[in-house]
Z-matrix of the N, CA and C atoms (Angstrom, degrees):
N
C 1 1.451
C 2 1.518 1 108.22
N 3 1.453 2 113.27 1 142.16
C 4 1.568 3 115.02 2 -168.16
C 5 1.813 4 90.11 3 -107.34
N 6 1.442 5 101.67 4 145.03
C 7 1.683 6 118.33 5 179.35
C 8 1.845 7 84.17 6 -85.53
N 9 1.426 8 106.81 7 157.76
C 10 1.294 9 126.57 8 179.85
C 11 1.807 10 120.89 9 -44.69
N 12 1.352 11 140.24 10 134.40
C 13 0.985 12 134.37 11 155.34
C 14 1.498 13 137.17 12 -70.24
N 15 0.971 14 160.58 13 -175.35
C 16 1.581 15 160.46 14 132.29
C 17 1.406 16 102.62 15 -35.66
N 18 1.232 17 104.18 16 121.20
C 19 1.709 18 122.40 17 173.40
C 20 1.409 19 113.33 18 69.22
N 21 1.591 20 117.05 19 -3.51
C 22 1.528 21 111.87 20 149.09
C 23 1.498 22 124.31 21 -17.46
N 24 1.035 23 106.73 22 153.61
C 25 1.472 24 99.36 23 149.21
C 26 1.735 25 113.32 24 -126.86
N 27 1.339 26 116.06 25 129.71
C 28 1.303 27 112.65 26 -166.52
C 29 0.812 28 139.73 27 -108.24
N 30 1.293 29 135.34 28 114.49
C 31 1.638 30 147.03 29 -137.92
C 32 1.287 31 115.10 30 -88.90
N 33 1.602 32 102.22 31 132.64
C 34 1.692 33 111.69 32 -169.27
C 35 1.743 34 118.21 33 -102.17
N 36 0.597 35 119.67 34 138.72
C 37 1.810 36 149.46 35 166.91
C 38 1.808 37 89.67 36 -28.51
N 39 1.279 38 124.52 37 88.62
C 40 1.944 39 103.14 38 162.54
C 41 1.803 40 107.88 39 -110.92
N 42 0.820 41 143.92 40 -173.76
C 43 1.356 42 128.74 41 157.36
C 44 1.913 43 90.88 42 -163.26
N 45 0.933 44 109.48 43 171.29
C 46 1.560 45 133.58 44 145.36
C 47 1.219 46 137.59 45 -76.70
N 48 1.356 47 126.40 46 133.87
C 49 1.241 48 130.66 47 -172.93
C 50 1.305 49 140.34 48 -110.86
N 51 1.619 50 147.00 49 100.78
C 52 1.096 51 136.32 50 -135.52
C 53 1.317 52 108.95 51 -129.01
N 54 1.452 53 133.09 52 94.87
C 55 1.662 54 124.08 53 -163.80
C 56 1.251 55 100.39 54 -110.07
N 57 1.201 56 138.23 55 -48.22
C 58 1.600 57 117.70 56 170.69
C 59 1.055 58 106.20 57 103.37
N 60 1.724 59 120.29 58 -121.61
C 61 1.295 60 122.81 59 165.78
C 62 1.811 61 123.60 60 -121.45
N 63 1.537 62 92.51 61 20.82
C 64 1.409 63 108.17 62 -171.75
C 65 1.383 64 94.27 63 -84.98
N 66 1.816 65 95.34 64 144.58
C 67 1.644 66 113.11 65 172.28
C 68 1.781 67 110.65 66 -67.75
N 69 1.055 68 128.05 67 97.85
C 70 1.464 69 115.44 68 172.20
C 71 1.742 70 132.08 69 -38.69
N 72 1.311 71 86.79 70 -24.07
C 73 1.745 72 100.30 71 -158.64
C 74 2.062 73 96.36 72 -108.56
N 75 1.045 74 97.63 73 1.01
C 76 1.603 75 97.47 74 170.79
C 77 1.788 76 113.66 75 -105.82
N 78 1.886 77 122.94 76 173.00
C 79 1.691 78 102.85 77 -175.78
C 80 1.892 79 93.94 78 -65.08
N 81 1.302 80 103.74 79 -162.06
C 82 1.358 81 96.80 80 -163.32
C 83 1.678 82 94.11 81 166.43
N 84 1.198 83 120.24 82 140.76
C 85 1.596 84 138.29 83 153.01
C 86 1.330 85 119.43 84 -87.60
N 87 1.509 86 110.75 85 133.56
C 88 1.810 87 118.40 86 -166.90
C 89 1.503 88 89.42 87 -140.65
N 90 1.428 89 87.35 88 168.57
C 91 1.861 90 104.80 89 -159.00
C 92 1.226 91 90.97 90 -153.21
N 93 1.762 92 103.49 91 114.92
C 94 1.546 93 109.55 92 166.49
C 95 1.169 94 106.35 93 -85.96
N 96 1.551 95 127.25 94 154.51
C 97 1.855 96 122.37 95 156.40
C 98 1.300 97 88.26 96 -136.46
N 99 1.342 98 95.41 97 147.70
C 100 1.679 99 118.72 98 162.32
C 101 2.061 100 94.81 99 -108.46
N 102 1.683 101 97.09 100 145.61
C 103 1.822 102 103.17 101 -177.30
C 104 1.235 103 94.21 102 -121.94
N 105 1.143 104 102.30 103 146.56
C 106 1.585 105 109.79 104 178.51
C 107 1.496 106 114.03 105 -86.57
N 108 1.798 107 129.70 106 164.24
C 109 1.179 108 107.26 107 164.56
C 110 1.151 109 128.72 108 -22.92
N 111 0.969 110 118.25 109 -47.76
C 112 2.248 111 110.38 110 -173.58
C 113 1.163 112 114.80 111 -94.37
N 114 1.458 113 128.90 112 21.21
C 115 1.584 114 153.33 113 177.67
C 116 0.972 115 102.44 114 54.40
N 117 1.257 116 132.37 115 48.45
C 118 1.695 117 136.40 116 169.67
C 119 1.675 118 99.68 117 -93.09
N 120 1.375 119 120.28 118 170.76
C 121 1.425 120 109.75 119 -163.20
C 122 1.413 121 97.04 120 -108.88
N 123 1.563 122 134.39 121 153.86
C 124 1.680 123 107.61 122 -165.92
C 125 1.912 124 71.71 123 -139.54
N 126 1.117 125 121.73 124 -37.65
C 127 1.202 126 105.64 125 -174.14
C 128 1.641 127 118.53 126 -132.42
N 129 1.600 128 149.04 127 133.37
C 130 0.882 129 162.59 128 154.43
C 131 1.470 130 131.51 129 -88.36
N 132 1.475 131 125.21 130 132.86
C 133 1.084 132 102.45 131 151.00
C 134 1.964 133 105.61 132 -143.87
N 135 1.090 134 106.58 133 175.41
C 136 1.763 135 113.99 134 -148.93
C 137 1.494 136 94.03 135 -122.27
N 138 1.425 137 128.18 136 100.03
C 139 1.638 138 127.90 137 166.81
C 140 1.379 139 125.35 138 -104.80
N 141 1.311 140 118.88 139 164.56
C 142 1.402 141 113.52 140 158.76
C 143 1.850 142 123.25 141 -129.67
N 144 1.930 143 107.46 142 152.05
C 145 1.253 144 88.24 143 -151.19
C 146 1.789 145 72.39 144 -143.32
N 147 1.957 146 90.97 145 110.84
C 148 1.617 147 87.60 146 -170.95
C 149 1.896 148 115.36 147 -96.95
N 150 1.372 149 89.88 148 10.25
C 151 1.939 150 88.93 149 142.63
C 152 1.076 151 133.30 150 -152.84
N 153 1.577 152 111.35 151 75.46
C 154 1.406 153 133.75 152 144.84
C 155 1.788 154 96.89 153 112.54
N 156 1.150 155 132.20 154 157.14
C 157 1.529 156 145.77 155 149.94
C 158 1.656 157 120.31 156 -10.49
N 159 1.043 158 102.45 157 -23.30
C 160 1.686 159 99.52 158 -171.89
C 161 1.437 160 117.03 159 -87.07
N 162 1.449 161 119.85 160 5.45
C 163 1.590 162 110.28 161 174.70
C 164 1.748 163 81.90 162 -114.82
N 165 1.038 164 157.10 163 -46.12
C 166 1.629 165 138.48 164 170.78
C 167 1.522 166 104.41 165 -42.49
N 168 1.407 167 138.19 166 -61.52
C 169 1.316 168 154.85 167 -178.16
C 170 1.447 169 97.54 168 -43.69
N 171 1.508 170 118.67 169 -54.28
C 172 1.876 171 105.82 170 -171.28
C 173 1.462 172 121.86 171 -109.41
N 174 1.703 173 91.64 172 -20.13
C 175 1.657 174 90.67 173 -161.98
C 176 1.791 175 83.73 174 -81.52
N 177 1.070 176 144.79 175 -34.01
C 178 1.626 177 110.45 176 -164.12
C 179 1.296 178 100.59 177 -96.63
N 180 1.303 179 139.76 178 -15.79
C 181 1.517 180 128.22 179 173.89
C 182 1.914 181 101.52 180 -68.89
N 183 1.278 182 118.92 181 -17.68
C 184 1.236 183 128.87 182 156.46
C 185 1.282 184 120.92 183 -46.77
N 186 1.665 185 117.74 184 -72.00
C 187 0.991 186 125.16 185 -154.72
C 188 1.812 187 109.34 186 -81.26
N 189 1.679 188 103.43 187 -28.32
C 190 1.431 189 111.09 188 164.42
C 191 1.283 190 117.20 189 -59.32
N 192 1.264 191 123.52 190 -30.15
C 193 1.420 192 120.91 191 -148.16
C 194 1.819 193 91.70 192 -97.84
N 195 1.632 194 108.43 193 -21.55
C 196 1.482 195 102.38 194 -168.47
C 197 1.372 196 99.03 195 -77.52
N 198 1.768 197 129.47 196 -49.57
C 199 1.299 198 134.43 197 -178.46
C 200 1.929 199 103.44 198 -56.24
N 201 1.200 200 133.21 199 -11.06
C 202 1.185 201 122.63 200 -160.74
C 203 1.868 202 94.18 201 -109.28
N 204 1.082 203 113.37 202 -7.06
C 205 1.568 204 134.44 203 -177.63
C 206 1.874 205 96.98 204 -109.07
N 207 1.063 206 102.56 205 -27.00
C 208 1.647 207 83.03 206 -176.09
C 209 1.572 208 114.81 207 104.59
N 210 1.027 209 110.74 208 -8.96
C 211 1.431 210 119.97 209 -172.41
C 212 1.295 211 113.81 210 -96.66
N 213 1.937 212 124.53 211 156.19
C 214 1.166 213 127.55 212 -152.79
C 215 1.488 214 101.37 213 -85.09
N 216 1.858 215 125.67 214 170.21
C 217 1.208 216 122.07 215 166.49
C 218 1.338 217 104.99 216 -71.46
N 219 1.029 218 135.39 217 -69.98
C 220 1.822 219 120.50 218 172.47
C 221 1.688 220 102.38 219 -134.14
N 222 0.915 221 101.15 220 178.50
C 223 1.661 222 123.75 221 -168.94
C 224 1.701 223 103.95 222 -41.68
N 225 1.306 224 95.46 223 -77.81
C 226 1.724 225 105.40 224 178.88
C 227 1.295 226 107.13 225 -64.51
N 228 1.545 227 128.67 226 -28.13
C 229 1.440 228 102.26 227 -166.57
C 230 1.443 229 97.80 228 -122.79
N 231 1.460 230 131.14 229 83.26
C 232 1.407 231 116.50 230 -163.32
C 233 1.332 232 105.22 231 -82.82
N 234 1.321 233 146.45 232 -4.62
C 235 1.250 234 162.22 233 179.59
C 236 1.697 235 117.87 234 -71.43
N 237 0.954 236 101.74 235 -50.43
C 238 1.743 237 124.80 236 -152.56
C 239 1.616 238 108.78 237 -56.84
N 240 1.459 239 108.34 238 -24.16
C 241 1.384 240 100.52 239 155.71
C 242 1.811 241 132.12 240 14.56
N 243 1.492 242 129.71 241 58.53
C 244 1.479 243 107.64 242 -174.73
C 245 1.621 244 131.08 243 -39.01
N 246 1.178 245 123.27 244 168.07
C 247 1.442 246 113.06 245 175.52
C 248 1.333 247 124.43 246 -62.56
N 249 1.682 248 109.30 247 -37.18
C 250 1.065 249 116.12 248 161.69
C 251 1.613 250 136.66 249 -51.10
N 252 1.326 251 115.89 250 -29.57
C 253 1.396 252 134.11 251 170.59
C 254 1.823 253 109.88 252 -79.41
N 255 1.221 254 123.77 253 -14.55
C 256 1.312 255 141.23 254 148.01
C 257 1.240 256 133.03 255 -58.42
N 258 1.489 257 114.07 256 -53.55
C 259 1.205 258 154.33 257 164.34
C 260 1.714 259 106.06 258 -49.91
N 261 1.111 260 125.40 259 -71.08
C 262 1.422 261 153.34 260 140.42
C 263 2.179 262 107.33 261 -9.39
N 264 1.223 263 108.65 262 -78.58
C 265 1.364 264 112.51 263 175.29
C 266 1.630 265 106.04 264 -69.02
N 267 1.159 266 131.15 265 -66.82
C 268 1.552 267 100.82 266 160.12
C 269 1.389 268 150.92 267 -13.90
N 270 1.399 269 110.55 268 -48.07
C 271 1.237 270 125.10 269 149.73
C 272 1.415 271 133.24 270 -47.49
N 273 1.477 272 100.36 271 -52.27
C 274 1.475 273 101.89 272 -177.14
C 275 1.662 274 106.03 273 -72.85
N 276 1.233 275 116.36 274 -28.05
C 277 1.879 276 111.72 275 179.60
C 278 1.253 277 87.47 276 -63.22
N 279 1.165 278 140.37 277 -77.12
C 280 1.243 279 146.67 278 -153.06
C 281 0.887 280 115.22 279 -57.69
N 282 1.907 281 145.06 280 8.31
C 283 1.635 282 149.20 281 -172.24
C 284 1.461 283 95.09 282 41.14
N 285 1.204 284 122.88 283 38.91
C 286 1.676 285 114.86 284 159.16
C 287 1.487 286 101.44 285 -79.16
N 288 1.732 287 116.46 286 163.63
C 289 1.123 288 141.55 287 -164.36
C 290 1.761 289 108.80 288 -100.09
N 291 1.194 290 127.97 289 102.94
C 292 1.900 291 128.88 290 171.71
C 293 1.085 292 108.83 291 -79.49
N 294 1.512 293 133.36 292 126.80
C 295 1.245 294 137.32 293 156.56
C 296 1.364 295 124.12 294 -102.49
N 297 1.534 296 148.63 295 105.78
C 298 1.047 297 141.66 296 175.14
C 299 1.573 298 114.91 297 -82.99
N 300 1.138 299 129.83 298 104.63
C 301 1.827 300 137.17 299 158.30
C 302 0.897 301 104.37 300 -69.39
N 303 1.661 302 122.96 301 146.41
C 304 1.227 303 123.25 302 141.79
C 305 1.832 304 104.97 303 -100.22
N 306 1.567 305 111.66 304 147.03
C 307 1.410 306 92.96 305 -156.64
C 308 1.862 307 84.18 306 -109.35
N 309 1.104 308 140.58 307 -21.27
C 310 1.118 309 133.32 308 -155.76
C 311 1.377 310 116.88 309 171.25
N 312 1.247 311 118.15 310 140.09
C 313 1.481 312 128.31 311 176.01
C 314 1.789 313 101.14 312 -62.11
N 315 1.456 314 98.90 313 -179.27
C 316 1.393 315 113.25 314 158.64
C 317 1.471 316 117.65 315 -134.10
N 318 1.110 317 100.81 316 128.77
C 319 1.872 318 115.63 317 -174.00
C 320 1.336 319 90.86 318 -43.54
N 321 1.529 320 120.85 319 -178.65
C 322 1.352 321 135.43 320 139.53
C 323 1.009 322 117.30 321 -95.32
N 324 1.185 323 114.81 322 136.41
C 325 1.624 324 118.50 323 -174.48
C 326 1.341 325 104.08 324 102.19
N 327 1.854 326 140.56 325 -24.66
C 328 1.118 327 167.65 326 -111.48
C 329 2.080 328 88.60 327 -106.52
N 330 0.694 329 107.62 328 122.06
C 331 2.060 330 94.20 329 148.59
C 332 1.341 331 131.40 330 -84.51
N 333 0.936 332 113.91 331 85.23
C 334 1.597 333 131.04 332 176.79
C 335 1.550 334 110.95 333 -31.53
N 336 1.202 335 118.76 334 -49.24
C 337 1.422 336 119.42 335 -172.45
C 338 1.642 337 102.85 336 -79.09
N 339 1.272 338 121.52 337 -23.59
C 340 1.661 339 111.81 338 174.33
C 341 1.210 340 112.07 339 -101.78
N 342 1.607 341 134.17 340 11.11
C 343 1.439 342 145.87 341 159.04
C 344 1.074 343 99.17 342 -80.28
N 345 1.487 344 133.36 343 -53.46
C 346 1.338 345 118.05 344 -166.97
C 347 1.649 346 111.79 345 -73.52
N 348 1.695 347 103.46 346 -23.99
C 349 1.910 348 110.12 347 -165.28
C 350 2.010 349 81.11 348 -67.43
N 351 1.413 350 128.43 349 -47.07
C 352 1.245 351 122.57 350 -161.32
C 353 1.689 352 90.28 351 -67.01
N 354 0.879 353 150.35 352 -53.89
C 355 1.636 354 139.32 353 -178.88
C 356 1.347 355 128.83 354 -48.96
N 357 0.939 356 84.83 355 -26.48
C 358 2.045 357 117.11 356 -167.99
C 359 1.764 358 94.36 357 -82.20
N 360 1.188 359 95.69 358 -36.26
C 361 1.517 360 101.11 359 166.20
C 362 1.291 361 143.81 360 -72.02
N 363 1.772 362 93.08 361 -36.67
C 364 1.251 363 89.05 362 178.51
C 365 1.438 364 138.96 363 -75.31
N 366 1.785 365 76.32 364 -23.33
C 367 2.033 366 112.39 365 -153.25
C 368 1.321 367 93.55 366 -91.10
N 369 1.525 368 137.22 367 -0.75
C 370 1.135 369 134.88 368 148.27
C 371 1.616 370 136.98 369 -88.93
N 372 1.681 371 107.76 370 -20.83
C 373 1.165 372 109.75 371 171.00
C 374 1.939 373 102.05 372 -81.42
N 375 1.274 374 120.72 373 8.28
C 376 1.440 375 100.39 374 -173.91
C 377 1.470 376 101.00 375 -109.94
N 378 2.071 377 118.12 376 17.01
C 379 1.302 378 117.08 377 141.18
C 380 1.207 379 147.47 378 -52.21
């Protein structure tokens, strides 16, 4: 993927947003999809964000928007880019479609890291 030229014009990170009946502001499991031209889903991935919607909401329209600008993931690690954040700027060159879900709260008392491994599960067997 090429970072922007002179007189580019440079393409921004938009996606869609799907909350349902999930608390935004509590931890919680979210589900990116990228749709293909015929809005079929070609790629997923399943996170967790244990205070509330707003680091899924900025940090990857962030991290897309920096690789789609040319710019590093952070200082020391200008590389580190996930696949998914790859995955992500592809899309947007390509007028593909982002969907953000939130798929579910998290109990208290709940394990966050084996809620998301059970999602991670599911949202891959429905490849």
């Amino acid at each position: 993927m090429r970072g922007p030229i002179d007189g580019d014009s440079i393409e921004q990170m938009k996606f869609v947003e799907i909350t349902g009946s999930v608390d935004a502001d509590r931890p919680l499991i979210y589900l990116w999809e990228i749709l293909d031209e015929n809005g079929e889903v070609c790629c997923r991935y399943v996170g967790k964000a244990s205070r509330g919607a707003e680091r899924p909401r900025t940090q990857y329209r962030r991290n897309v928007n920096n690789i789609l600008q040319g710019r590093p993931y952070r200082k020391g690690k200008p590389d580190q880019f996930r696949l998914i954040h790859r995955q992500m700027a592809d899309a947007v060159l390509s007028g593909q479609k982002i969907r953000l879900s939130f798929v579910c709260n998290v109990a208290d008392g709940e394990d966050i890291n084996a809620l998301e491994r059970h999602w991670q599960s599911h949202y891959s067997s429905l490849d």
